[in-house]
Backbone as CSV, one residue per row, in Angstrom:
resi,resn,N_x,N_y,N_z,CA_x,CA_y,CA_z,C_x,C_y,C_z
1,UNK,38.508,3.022,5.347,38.108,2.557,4.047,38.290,3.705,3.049
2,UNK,38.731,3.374,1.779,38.895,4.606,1.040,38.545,4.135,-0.423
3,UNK,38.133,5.226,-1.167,37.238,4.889,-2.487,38.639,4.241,-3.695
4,UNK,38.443,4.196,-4.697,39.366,3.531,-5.588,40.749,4.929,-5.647
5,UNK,39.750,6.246,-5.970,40.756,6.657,-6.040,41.666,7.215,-4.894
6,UNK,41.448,7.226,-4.253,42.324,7.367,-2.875,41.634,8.359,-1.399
7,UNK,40.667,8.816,-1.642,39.390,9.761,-0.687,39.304,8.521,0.240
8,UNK,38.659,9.547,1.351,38.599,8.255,2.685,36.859,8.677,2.094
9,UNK,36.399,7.592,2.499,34.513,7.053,2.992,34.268,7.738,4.156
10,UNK,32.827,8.305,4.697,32.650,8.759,5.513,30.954,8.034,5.719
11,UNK,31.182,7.072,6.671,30.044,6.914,7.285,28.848,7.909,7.774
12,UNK,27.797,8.030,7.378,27.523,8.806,8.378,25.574,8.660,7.651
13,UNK,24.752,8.908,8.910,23.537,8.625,9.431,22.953,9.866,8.804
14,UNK,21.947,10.221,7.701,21.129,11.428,7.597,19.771,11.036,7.544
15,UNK,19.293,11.913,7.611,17.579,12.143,7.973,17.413,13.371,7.491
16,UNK,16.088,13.589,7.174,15.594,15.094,6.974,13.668,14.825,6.760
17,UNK,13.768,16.403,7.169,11.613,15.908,7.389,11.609,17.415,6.558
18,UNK,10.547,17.373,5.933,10.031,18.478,5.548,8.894,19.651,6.480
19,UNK,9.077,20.686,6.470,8.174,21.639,6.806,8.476,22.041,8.374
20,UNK,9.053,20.997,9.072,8.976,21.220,10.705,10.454,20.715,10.842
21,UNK,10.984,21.092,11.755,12.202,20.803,12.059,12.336,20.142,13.778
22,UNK,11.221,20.279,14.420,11.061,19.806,15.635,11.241,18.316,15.482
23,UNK,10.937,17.726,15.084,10.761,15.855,14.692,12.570,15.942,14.898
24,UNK,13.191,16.384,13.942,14.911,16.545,14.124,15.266,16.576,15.119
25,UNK,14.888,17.689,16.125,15.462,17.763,16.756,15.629,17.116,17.928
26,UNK,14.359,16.375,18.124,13.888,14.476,18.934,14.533,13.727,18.498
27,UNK,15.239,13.633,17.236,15.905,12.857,17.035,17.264,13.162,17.008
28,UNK,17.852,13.924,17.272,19.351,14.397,17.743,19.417,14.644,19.089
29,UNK,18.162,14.618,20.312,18.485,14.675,21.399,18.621,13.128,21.421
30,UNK,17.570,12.346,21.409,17.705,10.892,21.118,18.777,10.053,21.004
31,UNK,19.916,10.480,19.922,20.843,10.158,19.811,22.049,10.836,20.519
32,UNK,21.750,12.007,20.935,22.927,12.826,22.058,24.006,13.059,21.004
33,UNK,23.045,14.169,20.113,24.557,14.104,18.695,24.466,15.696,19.572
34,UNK,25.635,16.437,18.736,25.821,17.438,18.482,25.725,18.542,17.066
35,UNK,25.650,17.352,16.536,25.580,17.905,14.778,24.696,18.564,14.708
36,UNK,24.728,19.870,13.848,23.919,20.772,13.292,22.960,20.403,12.150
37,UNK,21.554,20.874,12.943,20.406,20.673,11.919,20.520,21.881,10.548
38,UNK,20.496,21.470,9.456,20.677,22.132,8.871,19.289,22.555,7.733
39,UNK,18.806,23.553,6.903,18.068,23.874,6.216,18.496,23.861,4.762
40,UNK,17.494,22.669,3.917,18.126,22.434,2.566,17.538,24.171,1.996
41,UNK,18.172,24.598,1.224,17.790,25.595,-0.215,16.991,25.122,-1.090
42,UNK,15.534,25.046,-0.752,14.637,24.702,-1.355,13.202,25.745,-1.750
43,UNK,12.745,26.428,-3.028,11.806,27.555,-2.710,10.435,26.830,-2.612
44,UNK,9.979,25.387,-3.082,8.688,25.116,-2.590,8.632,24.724,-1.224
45,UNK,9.354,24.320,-0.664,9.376,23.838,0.753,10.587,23.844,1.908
46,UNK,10.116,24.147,2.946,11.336,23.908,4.084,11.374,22.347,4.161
47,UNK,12.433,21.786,4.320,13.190,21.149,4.407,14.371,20.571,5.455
48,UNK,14.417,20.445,6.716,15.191,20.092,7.571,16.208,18.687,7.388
49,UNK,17.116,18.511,7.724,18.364,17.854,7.640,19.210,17.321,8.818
50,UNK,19.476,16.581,9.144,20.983,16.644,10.320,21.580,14.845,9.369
51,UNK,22.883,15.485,9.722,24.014,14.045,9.194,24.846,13.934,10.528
52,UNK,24.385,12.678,10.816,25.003,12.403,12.282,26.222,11.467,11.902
53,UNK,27.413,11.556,12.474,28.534,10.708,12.055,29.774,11.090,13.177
54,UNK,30.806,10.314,12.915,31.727,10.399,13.991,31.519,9.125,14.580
55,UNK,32.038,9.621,15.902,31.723,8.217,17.568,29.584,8.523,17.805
56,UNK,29.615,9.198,17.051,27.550,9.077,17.426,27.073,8.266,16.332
57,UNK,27.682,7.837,15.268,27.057,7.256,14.687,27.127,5.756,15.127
58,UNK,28.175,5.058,16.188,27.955,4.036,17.007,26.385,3.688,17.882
59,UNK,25.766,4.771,18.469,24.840,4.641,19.127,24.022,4.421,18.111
60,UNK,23.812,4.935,17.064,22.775,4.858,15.407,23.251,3.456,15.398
61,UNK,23.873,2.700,14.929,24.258,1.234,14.526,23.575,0.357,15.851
62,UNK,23.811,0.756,17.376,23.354,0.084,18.192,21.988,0.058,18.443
63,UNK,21.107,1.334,18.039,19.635,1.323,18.121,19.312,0.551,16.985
64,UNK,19.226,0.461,15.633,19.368,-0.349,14.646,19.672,-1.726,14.898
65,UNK,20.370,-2.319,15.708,20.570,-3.230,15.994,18.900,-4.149,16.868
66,UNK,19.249,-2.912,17.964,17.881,-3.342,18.732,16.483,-3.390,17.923
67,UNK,16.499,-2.110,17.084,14.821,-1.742,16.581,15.457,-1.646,15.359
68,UNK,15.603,-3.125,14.156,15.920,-2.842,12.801,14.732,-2.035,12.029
69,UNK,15.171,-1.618,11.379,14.729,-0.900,10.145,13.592,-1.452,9.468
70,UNK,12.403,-1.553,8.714,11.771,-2.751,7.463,11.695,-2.129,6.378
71,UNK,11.758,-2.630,5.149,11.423,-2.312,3.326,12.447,-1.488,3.287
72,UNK,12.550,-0.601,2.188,13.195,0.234,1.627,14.826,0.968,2.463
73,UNK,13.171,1.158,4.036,14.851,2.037,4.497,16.148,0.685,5.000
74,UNK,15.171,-0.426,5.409,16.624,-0.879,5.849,17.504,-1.495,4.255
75,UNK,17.313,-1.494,3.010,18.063,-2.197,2.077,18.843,-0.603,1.781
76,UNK,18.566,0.728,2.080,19.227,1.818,2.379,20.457,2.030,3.180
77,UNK,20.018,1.705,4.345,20.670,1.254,5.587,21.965,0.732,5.368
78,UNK,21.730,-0.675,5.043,22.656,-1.781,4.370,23.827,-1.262,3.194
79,UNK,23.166,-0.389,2.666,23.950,0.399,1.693,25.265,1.723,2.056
């Protein structure tokens, strides 16, 4: 899929928790990603991150499938 002007789309699954980065990292064993948790540049708060995408973001679409989403995040989701 590619945008109007000619860039490809890149699917891809993010999350981020503030203050602790452990919660992340349950959730990237979870999914059996490899992607790097990353730390936003933020001075009031830590901030944790991972963008899961590739062939792992198949297993993300299939848990979603099983255990949908409700309110906000799944009209996110959908997006």
């Amino acid at each position: 899929m590619r945008y109007k002007k000619g860039g490809i789309k890149k699917h891809q699954f993010s999350i981020g928790q503030n203050y602790d980065s452990s919660i992340i990292n349950v959730v990237r064993d979870y999914f059996e990603s490899k992607h790097l948790i990353t730390k936003d540049k933020n001075k009031t708060k830590d901030h944790y991150r991972i963008s899961i995408g590739g062939q792992s973001k198949y297993i993300i679409y299939k848990h979603f499938k099983n255990y949908p989403l409700l309110g906000e995040k799944l009209v996110s989701y959908k997006n």
